[in-house]
C-alpha positions as a printed NumPy array, in Angstrom:
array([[146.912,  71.939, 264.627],
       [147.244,  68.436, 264.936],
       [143.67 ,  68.095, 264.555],
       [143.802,  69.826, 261.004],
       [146.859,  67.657, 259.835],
       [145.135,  64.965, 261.023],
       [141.996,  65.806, 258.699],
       [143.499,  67.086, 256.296],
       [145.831,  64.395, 255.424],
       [143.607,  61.48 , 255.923],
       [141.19 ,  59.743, 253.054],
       [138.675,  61.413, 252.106],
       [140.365,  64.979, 252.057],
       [143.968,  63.995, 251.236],
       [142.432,  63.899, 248.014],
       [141.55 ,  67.203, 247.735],
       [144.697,  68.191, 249.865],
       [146.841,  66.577, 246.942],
       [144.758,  68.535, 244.152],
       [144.852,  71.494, 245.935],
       [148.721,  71.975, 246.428],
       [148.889,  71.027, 242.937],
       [146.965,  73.845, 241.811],
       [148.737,  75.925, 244.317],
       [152.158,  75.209, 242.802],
       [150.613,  75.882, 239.326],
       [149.705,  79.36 , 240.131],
       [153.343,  79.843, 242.044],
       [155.42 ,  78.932, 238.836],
       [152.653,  81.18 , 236.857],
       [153.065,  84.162, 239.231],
       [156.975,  83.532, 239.114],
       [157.01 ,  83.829, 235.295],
       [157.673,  80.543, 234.381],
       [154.512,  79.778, 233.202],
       [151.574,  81.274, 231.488],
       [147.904,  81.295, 232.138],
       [145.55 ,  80.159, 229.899],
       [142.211,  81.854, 229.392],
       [141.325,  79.434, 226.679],
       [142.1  ,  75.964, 227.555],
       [138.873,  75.043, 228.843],
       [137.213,  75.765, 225.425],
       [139.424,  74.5  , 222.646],
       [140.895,  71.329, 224.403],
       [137.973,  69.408, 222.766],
       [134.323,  69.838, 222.06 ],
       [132.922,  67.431, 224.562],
       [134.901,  68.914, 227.293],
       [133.468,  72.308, 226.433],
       [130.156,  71.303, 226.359],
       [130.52 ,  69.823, 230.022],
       [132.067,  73.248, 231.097],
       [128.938,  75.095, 229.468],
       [126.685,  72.962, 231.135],
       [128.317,  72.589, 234.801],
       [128.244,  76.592, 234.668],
       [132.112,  77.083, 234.319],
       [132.984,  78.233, 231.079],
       [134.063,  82.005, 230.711],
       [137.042,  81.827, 232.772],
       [140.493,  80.125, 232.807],
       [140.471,  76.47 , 233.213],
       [143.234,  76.489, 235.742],
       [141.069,  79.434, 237.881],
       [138.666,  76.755, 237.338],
       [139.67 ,  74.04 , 238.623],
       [141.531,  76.237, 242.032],
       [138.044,  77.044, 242.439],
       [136.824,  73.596, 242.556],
       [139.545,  71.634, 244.706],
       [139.351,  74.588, 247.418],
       [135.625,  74.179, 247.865],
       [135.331,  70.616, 247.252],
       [138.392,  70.504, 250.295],
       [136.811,  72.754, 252.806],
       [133.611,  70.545, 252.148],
       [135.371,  67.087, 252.412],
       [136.89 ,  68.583, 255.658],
       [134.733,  70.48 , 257.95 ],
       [132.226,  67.074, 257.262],
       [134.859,  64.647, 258.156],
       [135.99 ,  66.876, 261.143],
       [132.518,  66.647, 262.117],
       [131.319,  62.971, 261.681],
       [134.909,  61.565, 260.617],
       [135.47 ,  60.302, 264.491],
       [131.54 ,  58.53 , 264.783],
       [132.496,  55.924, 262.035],
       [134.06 ,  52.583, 262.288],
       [137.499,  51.526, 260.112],
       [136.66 ,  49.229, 257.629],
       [134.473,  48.869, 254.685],
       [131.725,  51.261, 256.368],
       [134.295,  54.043, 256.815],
       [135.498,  53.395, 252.866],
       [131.775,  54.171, 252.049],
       [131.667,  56.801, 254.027],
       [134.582,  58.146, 252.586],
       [133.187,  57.958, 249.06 ],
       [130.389,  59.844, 249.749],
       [132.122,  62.663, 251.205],
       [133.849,  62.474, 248.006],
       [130.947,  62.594, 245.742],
       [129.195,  65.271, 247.688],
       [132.734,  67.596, 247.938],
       [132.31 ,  67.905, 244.485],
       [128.592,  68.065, 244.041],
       [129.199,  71.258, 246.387],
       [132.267,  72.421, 244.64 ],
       [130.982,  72.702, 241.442],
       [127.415,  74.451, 242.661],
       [130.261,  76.906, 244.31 ],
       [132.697,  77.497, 241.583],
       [129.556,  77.99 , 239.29 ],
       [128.303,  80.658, 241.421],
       [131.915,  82.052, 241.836],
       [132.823,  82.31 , 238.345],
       [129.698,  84.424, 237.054],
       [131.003,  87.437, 238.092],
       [134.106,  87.114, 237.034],
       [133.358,  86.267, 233.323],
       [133.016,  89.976, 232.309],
       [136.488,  90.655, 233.243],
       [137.838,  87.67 , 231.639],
       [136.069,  88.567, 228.781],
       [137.139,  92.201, 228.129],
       [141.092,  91.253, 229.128],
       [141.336,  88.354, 226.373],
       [138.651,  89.98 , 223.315],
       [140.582,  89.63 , 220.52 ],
       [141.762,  92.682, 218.549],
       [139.759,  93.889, 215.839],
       [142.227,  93.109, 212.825],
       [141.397,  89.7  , 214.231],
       [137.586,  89.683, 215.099],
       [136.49 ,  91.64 , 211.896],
       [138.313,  89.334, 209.391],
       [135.238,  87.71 , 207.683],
       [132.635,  90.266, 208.534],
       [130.746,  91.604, 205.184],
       [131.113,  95.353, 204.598],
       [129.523,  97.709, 201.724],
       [131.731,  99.501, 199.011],
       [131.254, 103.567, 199.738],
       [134.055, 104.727, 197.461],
       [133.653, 105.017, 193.73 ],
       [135.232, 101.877, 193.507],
       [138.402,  99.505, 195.171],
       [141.44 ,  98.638, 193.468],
       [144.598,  97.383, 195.329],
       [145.068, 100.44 , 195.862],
       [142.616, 102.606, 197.052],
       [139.397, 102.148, 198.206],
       [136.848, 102.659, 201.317],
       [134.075, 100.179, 202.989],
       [131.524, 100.461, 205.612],
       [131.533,  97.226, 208.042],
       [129.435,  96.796, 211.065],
       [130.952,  94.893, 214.299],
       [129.676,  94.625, 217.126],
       [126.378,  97.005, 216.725],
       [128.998,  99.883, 215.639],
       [129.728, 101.152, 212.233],
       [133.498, 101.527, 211.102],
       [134.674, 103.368, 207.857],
       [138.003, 100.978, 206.854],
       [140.104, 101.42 , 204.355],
       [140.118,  98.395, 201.957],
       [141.77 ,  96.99 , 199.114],
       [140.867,  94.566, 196.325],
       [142.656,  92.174, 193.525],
       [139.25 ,  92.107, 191.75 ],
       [137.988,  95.642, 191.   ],
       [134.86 ,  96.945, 192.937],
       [131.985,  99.868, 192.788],
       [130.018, 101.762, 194.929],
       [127.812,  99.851, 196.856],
       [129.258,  96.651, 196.479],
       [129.086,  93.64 , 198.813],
       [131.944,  92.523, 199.946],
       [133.89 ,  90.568, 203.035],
       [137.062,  91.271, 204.929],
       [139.462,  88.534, 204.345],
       [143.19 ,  90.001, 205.637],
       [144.341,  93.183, 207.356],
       [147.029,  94.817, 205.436],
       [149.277,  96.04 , 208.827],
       [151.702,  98.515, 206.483],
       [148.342, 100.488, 205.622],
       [146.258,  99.44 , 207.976],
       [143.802,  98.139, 205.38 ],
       [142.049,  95.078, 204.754],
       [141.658,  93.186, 201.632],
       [138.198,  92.161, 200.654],
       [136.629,  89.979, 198.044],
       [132.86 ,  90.309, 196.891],
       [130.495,  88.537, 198.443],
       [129.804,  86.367, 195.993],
       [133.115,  85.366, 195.391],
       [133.431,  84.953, 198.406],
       [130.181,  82.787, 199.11 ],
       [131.643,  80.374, 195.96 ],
       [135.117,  79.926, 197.58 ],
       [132.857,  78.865, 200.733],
       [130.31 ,  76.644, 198.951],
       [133.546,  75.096, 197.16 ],
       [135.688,  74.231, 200.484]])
């Protein structure tokens, strides 16, 4: 035991050690209720960021499940090598060195691992945060089948996500049969959308 305090609490790994009981304590207040977990950060925080993510092979998942991932594997790295080959070298600048290295290879290793880790996982993440339709529809182009749409009455045919849905929709702007159009807002009371026609709605686009 004294061995693995020893290890575990010296430079290189305290590093790890440190980022690791961070993300520990994260998931603690998270599983406590205090805090929320969010499947989204990694994406929006900023473009660059999520174009690193896409290309390390970690997007798809929660950033904090991310970055658990990382510290644990990047720590059992930085520790089972420096438990190995920590005693052969000498204090001083050599054993600074050496100590970077371990560094820079922990996380080489930890993000090949979370990479590999996180591919399975991304279906599950994926069904458990999709959006709800009155969400993922809005601006999806549908085709008038009633006689026409008023803001009252009126029926479309949209397509989303390879299957066709028969929605009740409703229009300012009078349409008939056949008529291009685009979702815009769901209606919640009715459970309708309003729609615009596509070329109205194509102008408003080129406009903005």
């Amino acid at each position: 035991m004294e061995t693995f305090f020893a290890v575990a609490f010296s430079f290189p790994t305290a590093v790890f050690s440190v980022l690791l009981c961070v993300a520990i304590i994260y998931w603690l207040i998270s599983l406590s209720g205090m805090g929320d977990v969010d499947a989204e950060g990694d994406i929006d925080a900023s473009g660059d960021f999520s174009g690193l993510m896409v290309t390390l092979g970690l997007q798809g998942v929660p950033l904090p499940l991310v970055l658990t991932l990382l510290f644990l594997i990047s720590w059992l790295t930085s520790y089972f090598i420096d438990l190995a080959f920590g005693a052969l070298v000498p204090a001083g600048l050599l054993h600074w060195l050496y100590a970077l290295a371990i560094i820079a290879v922990a996380l080489v290793v930890g993000v090949l691992g979370t990479s590999l880790l996180v591919r399975p996982l991304r279906p599950l993440f994926r069904r458990a945060y999709r959006q709800p339709l009155q969400k993922r529809i809005i601006g999806t182009p549908c085709v008038v089948i009633s006689s026409t749409v008023t803001e009252t009455a009126g029926r479309a045919d949209a397509i989303l996500d390879g299957a066709h849905l028969v929605l009740q929709v409703r229009s300012h702007t009078p349409l008939s049969h056949r008529e291009r159009a685009v979702l815009i807002e769901h209606i919640p009371d009715n459970n309708a959308w309003w729609v615009v026609s596509e070329s109205e709605f194509l102008s408003t686009e080129s406009a903005g």
